[in-house]
N, C-alpha and C positions, 0 to 999 in steps of 0.2 A: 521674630525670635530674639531672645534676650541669652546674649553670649557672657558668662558668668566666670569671664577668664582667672579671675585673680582668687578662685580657690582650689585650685588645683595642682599637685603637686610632682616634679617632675625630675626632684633631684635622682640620681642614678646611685644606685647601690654596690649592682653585683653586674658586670659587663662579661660579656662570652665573646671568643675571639676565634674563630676558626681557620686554621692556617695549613696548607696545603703544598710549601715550599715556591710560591711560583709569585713576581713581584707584585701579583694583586695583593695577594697576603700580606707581603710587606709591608705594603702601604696600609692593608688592614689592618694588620698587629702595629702600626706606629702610630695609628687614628686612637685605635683602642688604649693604646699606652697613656696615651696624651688626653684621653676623656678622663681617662678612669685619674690620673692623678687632680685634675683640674676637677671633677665630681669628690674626688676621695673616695671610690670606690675599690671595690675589690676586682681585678682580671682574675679570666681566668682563659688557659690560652689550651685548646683543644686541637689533634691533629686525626686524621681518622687515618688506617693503614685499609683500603679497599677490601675487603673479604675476596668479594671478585675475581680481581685481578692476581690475588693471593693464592687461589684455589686452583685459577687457569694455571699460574706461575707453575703451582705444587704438581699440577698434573702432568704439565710437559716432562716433568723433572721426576715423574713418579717418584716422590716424595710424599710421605702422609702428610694432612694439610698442619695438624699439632707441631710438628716438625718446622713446616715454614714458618708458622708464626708467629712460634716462640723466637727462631731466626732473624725475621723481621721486624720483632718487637725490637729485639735486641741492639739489629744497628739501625732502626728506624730512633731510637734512644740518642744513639749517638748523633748521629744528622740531625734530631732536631736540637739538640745540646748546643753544637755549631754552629746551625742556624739562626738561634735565639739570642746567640752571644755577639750579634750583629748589633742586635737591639733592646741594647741593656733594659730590664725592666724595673721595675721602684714595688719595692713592696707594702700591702700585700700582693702576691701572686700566685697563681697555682696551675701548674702543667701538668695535662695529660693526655695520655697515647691511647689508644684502643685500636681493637680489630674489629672491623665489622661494615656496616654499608653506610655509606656517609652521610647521605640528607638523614636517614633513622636517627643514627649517634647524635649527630648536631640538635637535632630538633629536641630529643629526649633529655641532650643534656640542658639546651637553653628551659625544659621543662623544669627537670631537677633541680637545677643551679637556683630556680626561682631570679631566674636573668629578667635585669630590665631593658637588655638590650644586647642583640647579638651582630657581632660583625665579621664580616667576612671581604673579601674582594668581588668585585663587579666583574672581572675575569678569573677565572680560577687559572688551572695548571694547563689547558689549553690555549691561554693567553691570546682569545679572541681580542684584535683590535677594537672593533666594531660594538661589540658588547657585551652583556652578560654571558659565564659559561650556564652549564644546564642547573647544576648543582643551585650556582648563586640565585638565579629567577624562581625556582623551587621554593627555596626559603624564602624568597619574599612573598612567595604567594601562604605557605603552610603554617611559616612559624608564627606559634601563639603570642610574641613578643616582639616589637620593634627590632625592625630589620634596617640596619649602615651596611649598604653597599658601599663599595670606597673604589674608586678608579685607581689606577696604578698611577704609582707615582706623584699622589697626595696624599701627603702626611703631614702639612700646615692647616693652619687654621681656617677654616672656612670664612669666605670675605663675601661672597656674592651667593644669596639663596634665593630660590625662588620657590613659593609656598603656595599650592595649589587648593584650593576652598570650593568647595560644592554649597554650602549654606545646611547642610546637612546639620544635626544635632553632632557627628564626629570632629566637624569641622573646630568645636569650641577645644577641643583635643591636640588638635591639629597645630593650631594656632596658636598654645601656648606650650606646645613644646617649641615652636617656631621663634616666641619670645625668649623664651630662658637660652637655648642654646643661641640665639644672635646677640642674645644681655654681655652672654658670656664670653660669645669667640670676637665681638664688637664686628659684627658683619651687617651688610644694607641686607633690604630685606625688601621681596616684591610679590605681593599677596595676588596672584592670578586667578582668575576665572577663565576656564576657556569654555565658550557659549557658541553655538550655531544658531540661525534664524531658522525657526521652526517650519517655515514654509519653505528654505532649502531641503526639507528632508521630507516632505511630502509628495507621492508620485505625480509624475509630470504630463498622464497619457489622456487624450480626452475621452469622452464616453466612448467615443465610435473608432477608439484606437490611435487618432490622430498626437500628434506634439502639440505640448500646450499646457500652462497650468490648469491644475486640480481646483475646482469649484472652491473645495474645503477650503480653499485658502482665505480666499476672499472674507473667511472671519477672522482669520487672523488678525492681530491687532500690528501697527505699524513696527518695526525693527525701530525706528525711536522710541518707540514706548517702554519695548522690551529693555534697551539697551539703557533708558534712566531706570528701570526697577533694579535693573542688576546692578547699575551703579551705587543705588541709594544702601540695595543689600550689603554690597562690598565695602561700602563706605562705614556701614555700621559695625560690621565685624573688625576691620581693619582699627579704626577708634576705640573700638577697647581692647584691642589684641597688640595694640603696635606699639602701648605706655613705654617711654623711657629706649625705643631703640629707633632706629632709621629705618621707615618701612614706606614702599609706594602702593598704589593701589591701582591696577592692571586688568584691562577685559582683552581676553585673546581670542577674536572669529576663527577657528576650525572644526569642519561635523568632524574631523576625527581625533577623540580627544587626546588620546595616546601621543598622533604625532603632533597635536599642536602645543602640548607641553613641553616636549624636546625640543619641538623648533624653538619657540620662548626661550628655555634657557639657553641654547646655542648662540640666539642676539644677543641676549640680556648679560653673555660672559659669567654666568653660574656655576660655582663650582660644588654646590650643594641643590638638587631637587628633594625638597618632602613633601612626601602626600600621603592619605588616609585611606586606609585601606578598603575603606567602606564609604559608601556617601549616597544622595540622593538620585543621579544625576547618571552619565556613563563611568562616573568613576568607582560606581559599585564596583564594575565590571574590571577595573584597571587593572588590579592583582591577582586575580581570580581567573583569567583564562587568555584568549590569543591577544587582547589590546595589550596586556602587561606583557606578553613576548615582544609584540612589536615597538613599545617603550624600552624595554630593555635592552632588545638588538643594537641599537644608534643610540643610546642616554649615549649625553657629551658631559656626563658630571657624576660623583657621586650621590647616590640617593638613599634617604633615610624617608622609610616605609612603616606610618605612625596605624597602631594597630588599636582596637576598641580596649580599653582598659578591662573589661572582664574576657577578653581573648583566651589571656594564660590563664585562669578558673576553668571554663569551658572546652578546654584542649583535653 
């Protein structure tokens, strides 16, 4: 495959920022601050007030719900006025509030906005240590647009990324948004494969029930074989993706690829994982249903979740 990095274009325009009061956000909104003047972009900073919990509030209170929410908007207005003035913003900018159900609002607006990228916190207002709230793992799975989760409490530049590559056609995608944003924030960069020997994942039982390997194996080709093809593969992506920054080239053994990307960057001290939301491999599967819970339960880092370029068309 011929990786055709260097026409593709990845400057950032219009960034969506979803904030929630809780210091994931914060670090959200200070991530988003800092791309958007460093791109020259436009923020724009989104707050959702729950309908939900709006409507339960109204009920208890036998209050009509118009009532509440004009209420809520009201000093929901002022809190985030307060809030915001924590973290002065550079214009352009633009704030707004709404009523309504939060993954919906967020996703419709990164639709609307025509966002090249929406950020949010990797914990929201439940402030799981551990990892993503429900909300944040949603949007990384839904939204039609590059998805920054951002960990609490990072709001510097990103210094240690590790960039996850299937050899997929996404992966050319992948990899130079991986260039541009380490050109820009001057961060090392570790282009990972994580690979399984195919005969670990093959059943183990003999004809007559007994333990044992599987006949099928025995075609297999040697684990050195496999492991110079991937190498050679990762070598050549890495060669034309890595022009002009500090990048290494990295094979990670786990059949689970979820956790053996986590575990990787936990050694590796990363404070940025990106990876594609699509690909040949299991990491079709990464975004898309229980591996991306179990990645985002324990990520030790912020993760930026590079989505197919005609995503936002097809949404």
């Amino acid at each position: 495959m011929t990786y055709n990095i260097t026409t593709m274009n990845t400057s950032l325009k219009t960034i969506l920022v979803a904030i929630d009061f809780s210091t994931g956000s914060r670090a959200a909104l200070e991530q988003a601050e800092r791309l958007a003047t460093r791109h020259e972009a436009k923020l724009h900073v989104l707050h959702v007030i729950d309908s939900v919990a709006l409507a339960t509030l109204a009920g208890h209170r036998a209050e009509p719900f118009e009532s509440a929410a004009r209420t809520a908007v009201e000093g929901g207005r002022k809190a985030l006025e307060a809030w915001l003035a924590q973290t002065p913003l550079s214009p352009p900018h633009e704030i707004t509030l709404v009523v309504g159900a939060p993954l919906h609002e967020i996703l419709q607006h990164a639709k609307y906005l025509h966002a090249d990228l929406l950020v949010a916190g990797v914990a929201g207002s439940g402030e799981n240590p551990a990892g993503a709230g429900s909300v944040s793992g949603k949007l990384a799975r839904k939204s039609p647009v590059n998805v920054l989760l951002v960990r609490s409490g990072h709001s510097q530049a990103f210094q240690k990324i590790v960039t996850c590559v299937d050899f997929s056609e996404h992966s050319q995608r992948v990899a130079e948004i991986t260039r541009d944003l380490a050109f820009r924030e001057v961060a090392a960069v570790d282009f990972v494969h994580v690979w399984a020997d195919p005969g670990s994942m093959l059943p183990v039982m003999g004809p007559f029930g007994e333990s044992g390997l599987s006949m099928s194996q025995a075609a297999l080709p040697p684990p050195e074989e496999l492991t110079t093809a991937l190498r050679e593969q990762l070598h050549k992506l890495v060669l034309e993706a890595a022009s002009g920054i500090s990048a290494q080239e990295i094979l990670h053994e786990d059949r689970r690829v979820g956790h053996g990307i986590a575990d990787y960057a936990e050694i590796a001290g990363a404070d940025l994982i990106i990876i594609g939301a699509f690909g040949r491999t299991n990491l079709r599967y990464l975004l898309l249903g229980s591996t991306a819970e179990r990645l985002l339960s324990r990520v030790p880092c912020s993760v930026l979740v590079v989505k197919p370029a005609d995503a936002a068309a097809d949404a």
